[in-house]
C-alpha positions in Angstrom: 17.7 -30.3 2.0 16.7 -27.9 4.8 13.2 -27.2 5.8 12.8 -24.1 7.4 9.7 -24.3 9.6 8.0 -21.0 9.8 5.8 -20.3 13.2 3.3 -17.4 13.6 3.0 -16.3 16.5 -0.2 -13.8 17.5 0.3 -11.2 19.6 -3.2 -11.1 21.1 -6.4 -12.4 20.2 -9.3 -10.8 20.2 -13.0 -12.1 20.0 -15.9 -9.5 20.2 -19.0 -11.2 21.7 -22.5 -9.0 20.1 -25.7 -9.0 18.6 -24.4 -7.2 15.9 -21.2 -8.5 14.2 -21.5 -6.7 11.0 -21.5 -3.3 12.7 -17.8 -4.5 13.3 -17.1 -5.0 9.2 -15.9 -1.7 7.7 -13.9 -1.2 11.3 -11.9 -4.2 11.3 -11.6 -3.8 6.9 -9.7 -0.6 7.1 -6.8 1.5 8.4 -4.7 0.7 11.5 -6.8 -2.8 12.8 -7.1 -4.1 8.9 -2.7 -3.8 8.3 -2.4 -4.9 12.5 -4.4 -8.1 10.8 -2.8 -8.5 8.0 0.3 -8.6 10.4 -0.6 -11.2 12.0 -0.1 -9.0 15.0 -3.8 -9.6 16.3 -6.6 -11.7 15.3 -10.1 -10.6 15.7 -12.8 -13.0 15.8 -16.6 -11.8 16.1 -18.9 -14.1 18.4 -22.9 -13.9 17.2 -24.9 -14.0 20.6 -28.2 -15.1 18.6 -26.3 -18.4 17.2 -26.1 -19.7 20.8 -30.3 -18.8 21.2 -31.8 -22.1 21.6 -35.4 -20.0 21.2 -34.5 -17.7 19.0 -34.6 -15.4 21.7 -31.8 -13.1 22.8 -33.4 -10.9 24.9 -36.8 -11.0 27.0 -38.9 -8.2 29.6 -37.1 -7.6 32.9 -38.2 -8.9 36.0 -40.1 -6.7 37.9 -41.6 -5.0 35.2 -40.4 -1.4 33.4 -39.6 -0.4 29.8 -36.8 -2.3 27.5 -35.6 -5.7 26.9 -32.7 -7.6 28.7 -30.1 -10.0 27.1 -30.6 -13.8 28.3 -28.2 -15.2 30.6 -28.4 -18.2 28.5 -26.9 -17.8 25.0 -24.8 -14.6 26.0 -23.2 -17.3 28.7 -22.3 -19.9 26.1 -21.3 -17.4 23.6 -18.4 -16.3 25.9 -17.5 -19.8 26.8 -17.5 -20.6 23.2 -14.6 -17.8 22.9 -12.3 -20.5 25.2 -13.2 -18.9 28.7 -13.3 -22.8 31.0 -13.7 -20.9 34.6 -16.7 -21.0 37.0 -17.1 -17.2 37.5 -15.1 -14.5 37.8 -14.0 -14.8 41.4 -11.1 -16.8 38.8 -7.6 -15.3 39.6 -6.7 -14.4 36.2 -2.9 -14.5 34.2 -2.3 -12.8 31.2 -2.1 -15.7 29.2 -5.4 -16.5 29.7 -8.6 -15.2 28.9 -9.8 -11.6 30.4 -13.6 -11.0 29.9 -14.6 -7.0 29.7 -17.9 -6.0 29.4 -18.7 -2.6 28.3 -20.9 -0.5 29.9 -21.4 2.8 31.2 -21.6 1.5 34.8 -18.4 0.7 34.3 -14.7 1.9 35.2 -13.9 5.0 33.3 -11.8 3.6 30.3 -8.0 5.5 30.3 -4.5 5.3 29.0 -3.4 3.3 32.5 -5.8 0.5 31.4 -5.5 0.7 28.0 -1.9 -0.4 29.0 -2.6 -3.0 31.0 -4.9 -4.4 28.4 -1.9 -4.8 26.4 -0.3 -7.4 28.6 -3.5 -10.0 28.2 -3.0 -12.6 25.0 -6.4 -13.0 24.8 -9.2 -10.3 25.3 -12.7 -11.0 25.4 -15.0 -8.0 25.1 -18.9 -8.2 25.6 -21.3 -5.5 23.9 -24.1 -5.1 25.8 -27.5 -3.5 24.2 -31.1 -2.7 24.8 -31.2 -2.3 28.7 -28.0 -4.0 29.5 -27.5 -7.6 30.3 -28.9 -10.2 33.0 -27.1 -9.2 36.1 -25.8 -12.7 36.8 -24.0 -12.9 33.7 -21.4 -10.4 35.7 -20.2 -13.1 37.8 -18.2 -14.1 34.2 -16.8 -10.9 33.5 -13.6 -10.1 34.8 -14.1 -5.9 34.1 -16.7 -3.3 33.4 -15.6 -0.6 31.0 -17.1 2.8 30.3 -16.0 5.2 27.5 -18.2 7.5 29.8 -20.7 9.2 31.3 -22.7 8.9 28.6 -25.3 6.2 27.3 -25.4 4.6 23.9 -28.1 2.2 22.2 -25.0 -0.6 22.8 -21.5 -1.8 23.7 -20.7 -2.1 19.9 -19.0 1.8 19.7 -17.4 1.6 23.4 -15.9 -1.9 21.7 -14.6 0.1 18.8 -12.6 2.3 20.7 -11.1 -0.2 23.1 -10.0 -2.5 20.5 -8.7 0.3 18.1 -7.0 2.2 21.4 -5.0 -1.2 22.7 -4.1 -2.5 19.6 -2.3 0.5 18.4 -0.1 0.0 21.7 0.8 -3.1 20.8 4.2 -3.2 19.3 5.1 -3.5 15.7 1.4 -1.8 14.6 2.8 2.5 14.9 6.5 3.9 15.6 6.2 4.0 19.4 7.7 7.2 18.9 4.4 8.2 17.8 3.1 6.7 20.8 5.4 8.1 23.6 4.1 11.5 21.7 0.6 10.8 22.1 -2.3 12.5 24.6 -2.4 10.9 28.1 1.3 8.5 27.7 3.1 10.8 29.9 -0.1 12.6 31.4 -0.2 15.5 29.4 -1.8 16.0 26.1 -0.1 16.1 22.4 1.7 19.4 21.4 0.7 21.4 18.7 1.1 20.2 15.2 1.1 22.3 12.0 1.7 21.4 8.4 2.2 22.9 4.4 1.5 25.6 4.2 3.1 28.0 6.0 0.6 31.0 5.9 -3.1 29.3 6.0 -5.9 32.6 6.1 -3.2 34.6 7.4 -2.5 32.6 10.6 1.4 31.2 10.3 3.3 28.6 11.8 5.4 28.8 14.8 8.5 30.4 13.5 10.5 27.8 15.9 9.1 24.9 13.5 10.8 26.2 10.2 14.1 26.8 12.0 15.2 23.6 11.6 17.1 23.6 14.9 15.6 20.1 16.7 16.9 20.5 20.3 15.0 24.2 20.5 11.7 22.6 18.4 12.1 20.0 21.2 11.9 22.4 24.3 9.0 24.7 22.5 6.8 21.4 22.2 7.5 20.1 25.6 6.5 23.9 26.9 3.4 23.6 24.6 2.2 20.1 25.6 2.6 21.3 29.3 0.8 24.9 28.9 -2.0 23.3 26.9 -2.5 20.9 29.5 -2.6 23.2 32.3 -5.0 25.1 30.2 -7.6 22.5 29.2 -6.7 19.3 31.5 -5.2 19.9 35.3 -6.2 17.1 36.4 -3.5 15.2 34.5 -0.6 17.3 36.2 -1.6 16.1 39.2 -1.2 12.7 38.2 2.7 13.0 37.4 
């Protein structure tokens, strides 16, 4: 009889390190990141901060006076160690087969397709929401990157999260046709063509006749020429970038 041994391999794990895990339940139950799961392309495991609160205290007033509450060193440090993370600080050189911490914050590096890329070479992400204030300061010396969604402020790192996760797992192959993703905004600096669908006369306003012709090397050259003129028009910046 042959036994044919079976091994799953994950792609990348994932373990979200917050206050509030059940913010993360209807994300991580539906669409791309629920059938990128059921895959067995990622796992995603959520890390409670207040489980590792030997006081029952998560947060406490900042030094030095001022409004708000800051997040203990204390529990937020052993819940990322919990996640597998065995280094000193950050000063670590890190591999991708090892854990990469990210924290996300507003102070941090503007998040954009270039990192989202590199992201994708790490087996194991470990992403910290921050919330209230932001975190104790020496808690950084964990963290191997600081990542903004922008220039913006929100009541906490579980959003910013959201759209990391959901923006490097759909890079990760077998989760979309990576012809949808060499079409996408920002893969080769410039942004998505124009899309239309049924019907073909919506309110009076109707579809590129080039679209109906059926003729693919000419529907080709009118999207490239549309991706390029609507990203001239809206972002420059990104043609400078070529």
């Amino acid at each position: 009889m042959i036994t044919l041994l079976i091994i799953i391999i994950i792609y990348m794990k994932i373990d979200i390190v917050t206050l509030f895990p059940k913010i993360f339940n209807e994300f991580l139950n539906k669409g791309l990141l629920s059938k990128a799961i059921e895959k067995q392309i990622i796992s995603i495991n959520l890390v409670n901060v207040r489980v590792f609160a030997k006081d029952n205290r998560v947060d406490d007033r900042p030094f030095g006076g001022g409004v708000g509450m800051v997040i203990k060193p204390e529990p937020l440090y052993e819940a990322i160690k919990s996640t597998g993370v065995k280094r000193k600080n950050a000063s670590y050189k890190y591999c991708y087969n090892k854990p990469y911490v990210i924290y996300m914050t507003p102070q941090g590096s503007l998040l954009n397709n270039n990192i989202i890329l590199d992201l994708t070479k790490f087996k194991h992400l470990v992403i910290v929401c921050g919330h209230y204030e932001g975190i104790d300061e020496r808690v950084l010396n964990y963290i191997d990157k600081e990542i903004s969604i922008g220039d913006y402020v929100l009541s906490g790192g579980e959003i910013p999260a959201m759209a990391l996760v959901d923006a490097t797992v759909r890079m990760l192959p077998g989760v979309l046709n990576p012809k949808s993703i060499i079409n996408d905004s920002f893969f080769c600096n410039l942004l998505d063509f124009p899309n239309y669908t049924r019907p073909a006369v919506f309110r009076g306003y109707t579809v590129p006749k080039v679209l109906l012709s059926g003729n693919h090397k000419e529907i080709q050259k009118w999207r490239d020429k549309q991706a390029y003129i609507k990203t001239k028009t809206r972002r420059p910046d990104l043609l400078l970038q070529k």
